[in-house]
Residue, then its C-alpha position, 0 to 999 in steps of 0.5 A: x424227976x423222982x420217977x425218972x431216977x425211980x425208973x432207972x434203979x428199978x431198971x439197975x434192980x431188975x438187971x440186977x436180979x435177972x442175971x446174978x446167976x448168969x454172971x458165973x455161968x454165962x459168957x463175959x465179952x468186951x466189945x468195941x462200939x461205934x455209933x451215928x449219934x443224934x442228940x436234942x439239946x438246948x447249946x446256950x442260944x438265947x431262948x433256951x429251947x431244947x430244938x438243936x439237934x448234933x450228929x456224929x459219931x459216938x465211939x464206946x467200951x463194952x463188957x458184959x455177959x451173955x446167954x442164949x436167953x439175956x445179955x447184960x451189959x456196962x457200955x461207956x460212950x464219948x459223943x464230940x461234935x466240934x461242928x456245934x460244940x457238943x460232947x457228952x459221956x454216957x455210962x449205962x447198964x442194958x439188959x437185952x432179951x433174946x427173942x429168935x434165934x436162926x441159924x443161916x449156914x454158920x451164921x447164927x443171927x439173934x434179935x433183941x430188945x432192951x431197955x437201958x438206964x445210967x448216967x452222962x455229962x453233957x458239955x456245949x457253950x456255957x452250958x455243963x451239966x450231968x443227968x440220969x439216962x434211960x430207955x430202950x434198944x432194939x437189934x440184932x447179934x450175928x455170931x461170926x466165929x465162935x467168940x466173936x460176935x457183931x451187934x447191930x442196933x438202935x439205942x434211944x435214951x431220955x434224960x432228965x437234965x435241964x437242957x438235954x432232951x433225948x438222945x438216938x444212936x444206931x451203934x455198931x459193936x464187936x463183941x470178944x467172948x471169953 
């Protein structure tokens, strides 16, 4: 558990660190987001084993800032399976770096990796419980028009509360910059 929460300031301090000097200079945008959301959790079944696994769509608020290098993100996301009566809320910081950058014609396509750490509350039958989250996430940008940008990607987290194992999203965000 220490290591786990450890983790996720370190994460919170190096995000921190990396892109204080961007936030002024660098470009702010909201953004929509849109997932397929897997998550791996015990429901309140007898045996207490974390093997149920729910799927749907996991909806989310973006803001953020951007440069040609990093991106920093706070992303909000609500996940509701009413098929296997599962729901969480997860808050998260995600610090990405831009590793290509190729330009098709007037589309400009950047991929990415990052890591993530934050925060959820995961509700199923008798069980309602909150925990620290953190991984990583992998994709890539394609700048539609000069303050519009989509982002395609695969965010995995782990968590650390007692019945809530893991949970993976491919996501689909629309980004405002301004």
């Amino acid at each position: 558990m220490v290591k786990k929460v450890t983790t996720a300031l370190l994460c919170a301090a190096l995000a921190t660190t990396l892109n204080a000097r961007e936030i002024s200079t660098g470009d702010k945008f909201l953004g929509l987001e849109v997932g397929a959301a897997t998550v791996q959790a015990d429901t309140g079944g007898f045996f207490g084993e974390l093997e149920h696994e729910g799927t749907d769509v996991e909806i989310g608020f973006r803001l953020g800032v951007q440069n040609e290098a990093w991106r920093t993100t706070l992303i909000y996301d609500y996940f509701d399976s009413s098929d296997d009566d599962q729901n969480y809320e997860k808050g998260m910081l995600t610090v990405d770096y831009f590793f290509l950058e190729s330009t098709q014609g007037a589309l400009a396509v950047n991929p990415y990796i990052g890591l993530n750490a934050g925060y959820m509350n995961y509700e199923s039958t008798e069980i309602d419980e909150s925990g620290f989250l953190y991984g990583g996430q992998v994709g890539v940008t394609f700048d539609m028009m000069e303050n519009i940008n989509v982002d395609l990607g695969y965010r995995y987290s782990y968590t650390d509360a007692a019945h809530t194992d893991h949970i993976g999203s491919f996501v689909l965000g629309v980004n405002y910059l301004y």
